[in-house]
N, C-alpha and C positions, 0 to 999 in steps of 0.2 A: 222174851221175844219182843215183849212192848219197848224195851233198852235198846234193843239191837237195833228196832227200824228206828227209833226216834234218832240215834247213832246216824243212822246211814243216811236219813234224809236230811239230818245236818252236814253232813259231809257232802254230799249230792248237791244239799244249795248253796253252799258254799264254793263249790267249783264251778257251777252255773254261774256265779256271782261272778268269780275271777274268769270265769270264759266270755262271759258280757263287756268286763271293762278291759279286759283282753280285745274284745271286738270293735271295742269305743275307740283303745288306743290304736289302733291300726286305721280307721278308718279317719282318723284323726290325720296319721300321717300320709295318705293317699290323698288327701284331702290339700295337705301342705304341698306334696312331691306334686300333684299336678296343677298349682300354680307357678311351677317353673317356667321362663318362658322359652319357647322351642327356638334352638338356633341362634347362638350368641356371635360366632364369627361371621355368619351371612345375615346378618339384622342389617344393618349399613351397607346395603349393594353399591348405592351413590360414592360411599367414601370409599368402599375398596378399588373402585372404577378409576376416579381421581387420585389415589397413592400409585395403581399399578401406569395409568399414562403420563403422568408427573416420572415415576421411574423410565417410562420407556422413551419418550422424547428428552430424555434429561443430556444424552450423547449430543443432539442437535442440537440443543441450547448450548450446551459448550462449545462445541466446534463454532461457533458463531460468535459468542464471545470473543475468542481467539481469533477469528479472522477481524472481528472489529478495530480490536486491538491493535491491526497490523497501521492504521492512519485511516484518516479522513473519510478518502474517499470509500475505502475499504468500511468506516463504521456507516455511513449513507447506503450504504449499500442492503449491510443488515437489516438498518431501521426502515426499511422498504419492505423488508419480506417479512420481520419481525408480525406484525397485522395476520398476515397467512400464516404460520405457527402457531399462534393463537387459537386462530379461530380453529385450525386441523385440531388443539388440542380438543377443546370447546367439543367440536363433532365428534373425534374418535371418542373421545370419554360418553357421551350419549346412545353413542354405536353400543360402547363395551356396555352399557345397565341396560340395552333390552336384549344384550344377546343374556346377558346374567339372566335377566328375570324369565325367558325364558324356561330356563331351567330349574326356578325356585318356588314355580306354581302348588308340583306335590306339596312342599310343604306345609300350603295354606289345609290342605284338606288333613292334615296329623294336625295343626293348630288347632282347628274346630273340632276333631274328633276329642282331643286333650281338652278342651273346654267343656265337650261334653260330660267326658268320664270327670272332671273335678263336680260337674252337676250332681251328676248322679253320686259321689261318693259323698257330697253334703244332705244330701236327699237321703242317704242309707243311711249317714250319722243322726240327725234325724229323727228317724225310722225309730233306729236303735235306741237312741235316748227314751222314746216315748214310751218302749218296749220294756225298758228295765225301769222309768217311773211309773208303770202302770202296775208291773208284778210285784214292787215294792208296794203297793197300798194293795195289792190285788189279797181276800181270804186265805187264798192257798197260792202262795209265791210263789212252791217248789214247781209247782205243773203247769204255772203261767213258766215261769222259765224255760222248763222243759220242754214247753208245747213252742216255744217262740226263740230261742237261743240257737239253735239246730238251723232253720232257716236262713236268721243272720249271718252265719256263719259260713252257710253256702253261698248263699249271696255277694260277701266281701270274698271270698277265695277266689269268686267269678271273675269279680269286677277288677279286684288283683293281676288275675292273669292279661285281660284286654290290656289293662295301664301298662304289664309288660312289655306287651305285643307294641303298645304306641310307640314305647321308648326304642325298644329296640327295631321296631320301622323306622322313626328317627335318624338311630344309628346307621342305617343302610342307607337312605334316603341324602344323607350327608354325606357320606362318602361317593358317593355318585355325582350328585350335583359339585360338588368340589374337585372330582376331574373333567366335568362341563365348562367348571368355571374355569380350570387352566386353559383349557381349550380355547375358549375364548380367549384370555389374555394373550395365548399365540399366537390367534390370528391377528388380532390388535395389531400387536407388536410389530408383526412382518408386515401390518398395512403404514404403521407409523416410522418406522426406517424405510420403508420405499418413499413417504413423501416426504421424511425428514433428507434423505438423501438427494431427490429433487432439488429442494428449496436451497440446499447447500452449493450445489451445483446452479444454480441462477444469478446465486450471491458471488461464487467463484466467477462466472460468467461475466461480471458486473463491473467486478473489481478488473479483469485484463482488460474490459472494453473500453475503463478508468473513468466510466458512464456512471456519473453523479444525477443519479435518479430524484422525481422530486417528491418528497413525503406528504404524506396527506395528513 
């Protein structure tokens, strides 16, 4: 009988033992997984701003080209209105990063929550450490274990599930805002071919008047 339980309560803390460092390694990587940081395509609102208005006046800037190209007075013409292109870039692109950030505010509140939960899963690693160097020196290991392993173990399944919950807030959270942002680029777009198509037609204008404009 005395074989049996000394049997079993080795066996018992020995599983205790590998459910402890079983809970160390996990909490270990919860710990790694939420120092990701949230949102790799929409980090650069500024640059995505600037690649999509560079794309979208890029027709205007050609057409313009080509009409410079036609002589003289035709390139005085451009270098008159060239200043207003500019600067339409300049604004629209400023236009397009607050209509973006608009819509990339939630994300800051999944950042902070993700900041929190890496908190807390270093707080339970921790925790946990303390918990299996104290049952290691503790008289009776097996019932410091058992009195305290059960806990941890609820505890990180917990904090597991929310870290999921972020990620996959995240994921919806990104898909949304990323048909906000096309959005925006639409509108953009249709405001920068209306004035790109103005500014073409003043230059057109310029050049039949054979009105050698004077540059600033």
């Amino acid at each position: 009988m005395g074989v049996g339980t000394s049997v079993h309560q080795s066996v018992t803390q020995e599983w205790l033992m590998s459910e402890s460092h079983r809970i160390i390694r996990q909490l270990s990587s919860l710990i790694s997984v939420t120092r990701e940081i949230v949102i790799t395509e929409l980090d650069n609102l500024d640059n995505r701003a600037q690649i999509e208005i560079v794309r979208a006046i890029a027709y205007t800037r050609d057409y313009l080209v080509e009409l410079a190209s036609m002589d003289e007075i035709a390139k005085m013409c451009v270098d008159k209105k060239t200043p207003e292109l500019d600067n339409m870039q300049r604004t629209m692109k400023e236009a397009l990063v607050v209509c973006y950030k608009k819509y990339t505010v939630e994300l800051d509140k999944i950042c902070e929550e993700r900041l929190k939960l890496h908190n807390d899963a270093i707080q339970l690693k921790d925790q946990a450490d303390k918990v299996v160097e104290d049952c290691m020196r503790s008289e009776n290991r097996l019932a410091c274990l058992h009195k305290n392993i059960s806990a941890l173990a609820a505890n990180v399944s917990a904090l597991a599930k929310k870290i999921d919950c972020n990620f996959c807030m995240e994921y919806k959270v990104k898909r949304r805002i990323i048909m906000k942002l096309l959005e925006c680029d639409r509108k953009i777009l249709q405001k920068v071919l209306k004035a790109g198509s103005s500014i073409i037609g003043d230059v057109k204008k310029c050049i039949e008047r054979n009105d050698i404009p004077e540059v600033n």
